[in-house]
N, C-alpha and C positions, 0 to 999 in steps of 0.2 A: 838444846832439846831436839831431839828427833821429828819431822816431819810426818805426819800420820801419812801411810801409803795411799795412793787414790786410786780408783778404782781400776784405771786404766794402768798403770803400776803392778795391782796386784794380779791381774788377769795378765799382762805380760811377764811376771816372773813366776805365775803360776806354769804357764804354758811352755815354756822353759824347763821348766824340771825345779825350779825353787819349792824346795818341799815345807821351808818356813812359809811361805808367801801362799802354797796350795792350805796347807794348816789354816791359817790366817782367812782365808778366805772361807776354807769351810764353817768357820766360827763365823761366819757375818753370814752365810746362809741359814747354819740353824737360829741367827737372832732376825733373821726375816731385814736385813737391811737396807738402805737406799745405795751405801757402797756394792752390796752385795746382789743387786738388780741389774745395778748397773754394768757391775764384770759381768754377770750371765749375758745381757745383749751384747758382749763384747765376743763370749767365749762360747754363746751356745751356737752361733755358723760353723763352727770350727769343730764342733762335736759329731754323733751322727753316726764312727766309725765300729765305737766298740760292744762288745757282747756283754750284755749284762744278764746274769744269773742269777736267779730269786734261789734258798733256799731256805726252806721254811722245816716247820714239822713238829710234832708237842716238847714240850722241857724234856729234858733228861733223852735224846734221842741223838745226841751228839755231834750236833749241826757245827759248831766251832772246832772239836777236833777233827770232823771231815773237812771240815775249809782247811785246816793250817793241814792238813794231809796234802789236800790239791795243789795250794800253793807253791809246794814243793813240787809238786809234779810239771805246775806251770816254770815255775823256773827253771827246772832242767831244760825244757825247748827252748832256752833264751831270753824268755818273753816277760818283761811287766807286768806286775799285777800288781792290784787296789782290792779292798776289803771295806764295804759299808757295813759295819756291823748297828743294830739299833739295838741296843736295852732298855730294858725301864728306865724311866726317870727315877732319877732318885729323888725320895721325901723331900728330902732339906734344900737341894740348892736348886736341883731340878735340870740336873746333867746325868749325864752318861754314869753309869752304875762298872763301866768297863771291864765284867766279867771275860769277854769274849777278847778283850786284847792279851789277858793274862795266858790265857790258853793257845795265843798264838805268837810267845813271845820268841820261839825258837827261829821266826824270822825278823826281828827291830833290827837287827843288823845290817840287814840287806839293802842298798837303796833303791834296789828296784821293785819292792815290796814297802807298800802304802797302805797303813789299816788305820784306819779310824771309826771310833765307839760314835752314833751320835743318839741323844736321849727321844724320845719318843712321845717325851712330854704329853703325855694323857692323848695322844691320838687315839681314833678309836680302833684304829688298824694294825698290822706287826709294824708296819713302815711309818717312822716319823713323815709329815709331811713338806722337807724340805730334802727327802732323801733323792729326791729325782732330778733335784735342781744339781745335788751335791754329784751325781753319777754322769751328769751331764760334763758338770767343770773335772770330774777325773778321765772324762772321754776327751775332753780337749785339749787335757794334758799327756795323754801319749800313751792310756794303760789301754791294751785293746781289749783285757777282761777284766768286769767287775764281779765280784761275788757281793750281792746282798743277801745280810744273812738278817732275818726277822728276827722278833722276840720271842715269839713260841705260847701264843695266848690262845689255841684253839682256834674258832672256826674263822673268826677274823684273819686269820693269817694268810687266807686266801687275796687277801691285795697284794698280795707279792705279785700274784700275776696278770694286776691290770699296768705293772711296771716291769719288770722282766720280759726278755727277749726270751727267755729257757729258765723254766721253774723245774727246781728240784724237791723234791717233796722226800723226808729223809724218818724213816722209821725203822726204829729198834725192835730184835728181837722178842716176840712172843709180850709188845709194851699189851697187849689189851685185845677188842673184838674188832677185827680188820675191817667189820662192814661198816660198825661205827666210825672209824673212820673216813669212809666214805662218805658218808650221812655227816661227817661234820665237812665237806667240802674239799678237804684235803686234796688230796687224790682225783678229783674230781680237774682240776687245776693244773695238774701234773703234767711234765713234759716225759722225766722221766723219774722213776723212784726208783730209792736207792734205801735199802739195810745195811746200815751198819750193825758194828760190831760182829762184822762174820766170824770171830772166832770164838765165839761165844754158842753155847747149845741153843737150837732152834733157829739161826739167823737163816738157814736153809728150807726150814719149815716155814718160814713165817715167808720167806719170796716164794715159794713153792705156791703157797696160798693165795697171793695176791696175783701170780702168771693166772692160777685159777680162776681166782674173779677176773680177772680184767683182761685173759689171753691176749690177742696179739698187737691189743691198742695202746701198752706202753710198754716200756723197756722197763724192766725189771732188773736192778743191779744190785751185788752184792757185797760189801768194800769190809775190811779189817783196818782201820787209820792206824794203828798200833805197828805196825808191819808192813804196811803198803798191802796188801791184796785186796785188789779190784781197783785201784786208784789209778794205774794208767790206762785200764779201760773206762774209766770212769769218764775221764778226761777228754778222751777218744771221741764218746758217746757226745760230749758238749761242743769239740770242736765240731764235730758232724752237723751236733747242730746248728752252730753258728754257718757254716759251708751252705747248709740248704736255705737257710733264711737268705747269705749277700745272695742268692742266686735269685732268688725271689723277686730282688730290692727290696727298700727300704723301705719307699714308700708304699708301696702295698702290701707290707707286713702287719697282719693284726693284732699283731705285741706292740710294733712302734705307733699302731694309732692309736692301740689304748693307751700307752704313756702319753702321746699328745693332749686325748681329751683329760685326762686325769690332771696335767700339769693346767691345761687350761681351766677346767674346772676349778681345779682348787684355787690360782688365783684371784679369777674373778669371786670367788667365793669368800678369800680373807677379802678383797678389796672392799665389797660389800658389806662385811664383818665389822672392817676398820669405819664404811661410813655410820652405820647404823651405831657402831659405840659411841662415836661424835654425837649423834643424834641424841642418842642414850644420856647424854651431860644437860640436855637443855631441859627448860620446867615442864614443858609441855608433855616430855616423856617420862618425865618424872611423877606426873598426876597420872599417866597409862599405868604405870607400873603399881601404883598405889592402888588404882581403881583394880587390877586385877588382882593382887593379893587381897584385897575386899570382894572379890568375885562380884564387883559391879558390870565389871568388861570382862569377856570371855577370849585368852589370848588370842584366838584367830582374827577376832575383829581389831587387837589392841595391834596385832601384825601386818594387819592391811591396812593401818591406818599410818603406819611406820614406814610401811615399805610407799607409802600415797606420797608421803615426806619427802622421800629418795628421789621420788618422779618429779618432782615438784611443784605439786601440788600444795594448796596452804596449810602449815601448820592447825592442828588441831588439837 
């Protein structure tokens, strides 16, 4: 029988280029594991270097055929690339629904193209939340761009860009009312937006429109994935980006501190989660909980008396 890999194992044959072992690991991020903690403190000093790209934008707007466009275009300069795509979870088992690797299947072949679906499991956001841990260990492993691509649930989708370095915000020709979009955040987030389907009537109308609203505070791009037109200016536009952020550094980039606080938040936040369900097993919070479905205790009080628990205060 085989030897279960350890963590220090999987984080060194991730880092390598072991694409079973990068695989393997990502499965132990999106199950929140003690293996999978453990390679991040191994692998996240080693991270740091690469550009990760949020793009987001409603269903039907063609966020997955623009990624497997770009991809292409990243591979022709030489370079590695990685793909976080999220979907929904699915009902039943509560994985990856893997729409978005289907549509990007004209590179599986390649080994320096790395895509992986992870499920999103009822976040409330486009981004599962292990996606930032997962972008980290593909930064370690050697891809110096990630494209995260969101799920496309409206205004939520805007946490793309408390984790992205360069948010793409991607909208189809004549999809609806431009301003509404604005008004659902969208745009608002944007680094720079991009229409697709240019070859399609109105794709010119519709960036026409939004140069309009939004003149000279974002780039306005026009892309055909079908064809390639606008996709090596497309590309252009995000190495640019990437170009002015290293100049910046790192560390005082307000992309990379929002990913800091967001990764540190959400941690201490499951860890909290995890003691409070502990808490949740014993009788004492088990008569809380009864008292409030009887609306004898009013949650907030039944909350401070839980969170009094945590501090260590005496049971009650």
């Amino acid at each position: 029988m085989t030897e279960p890999a350890t963590a220090s194992d999987l984080a060194a044959r991730a880092q390598a280029g072991d694409r079973r072992a990068l695989a393997r690991l990502l499965t132990e991020i999106e199950n929140r594991t003690a293996t999978a903690e453990a390679a991040l403190r191994i692998l996240y000093p080693l991270a740091g270097r690469a550009h990760l790209v949020g793009i987001t934008g409603p269903p039907g707007a063609g966020k997955s055929t623009l990624i497997s466009a770009l991809i292409g275009a990243v591979r022709a300069t030489g370079r590695p690339v990685a793909v976080l795509a999220v979907d929904p979870s699915s009902p039943v088992t509560g994985g990856a629904i893997l729409g978005d690797r289907v549509r990007m299947m004209d590179h599986a072949g390649d080994r320096d193209v790395f895509i992986r679906s992870m499920a999103s499991r009822g976040h409330a956001g486009g981004l599962a939340t292990a996606t930032i841990a997962a972008a980290a260990v593909l930064d370690a492993a050697g891809f110096p761009i990630v494209f995260l691509e969101t799920v496309g649930t409206g205004q939520a989708e805007v946490e793309v860009a408390a984790v992205a370095d360069t948010t793409l915000v991607v909208e189809a020709p004549d999809m609806g009312d431009d301003v509404q979009a604005i008004k659902a955040g969208l745009l608002e987030v944007a680094d720079i937006i991009v229409v697709t389907k240019g070859d399609r009537p109105g794709a010119d109308r519709t960036a026409g429109r939004l140069r309009a609203m939004l003149g000279t505070a974002l780039e306005v791009l026009v892309t055909a994935a079908t064809n390639g037109a606008g996709i090596p200016e497309l590309l252009d536009a995000i190495d640019g980006r990437a170009a002015g952020l290293g100049a910046r550094g790192a560390g005082g980039d307000g992309a990379r501190l929002a990913r800091a606080r967001a990764q540190l938040e959400g941690i201490v936040a499951e860890r909290i989660q995890a003691r409070i369900l502990a808490a949740a097993r014993t009788a004492e919070t088990e008569v809380l909980l009864r008292a409030i479905a009887a609306h004898e205790v009013d949650p907030y009080t039944a909350a401070d008396r839980v969170i009094a628990v945590l501090d260590g205060a005496p049971r009650v």
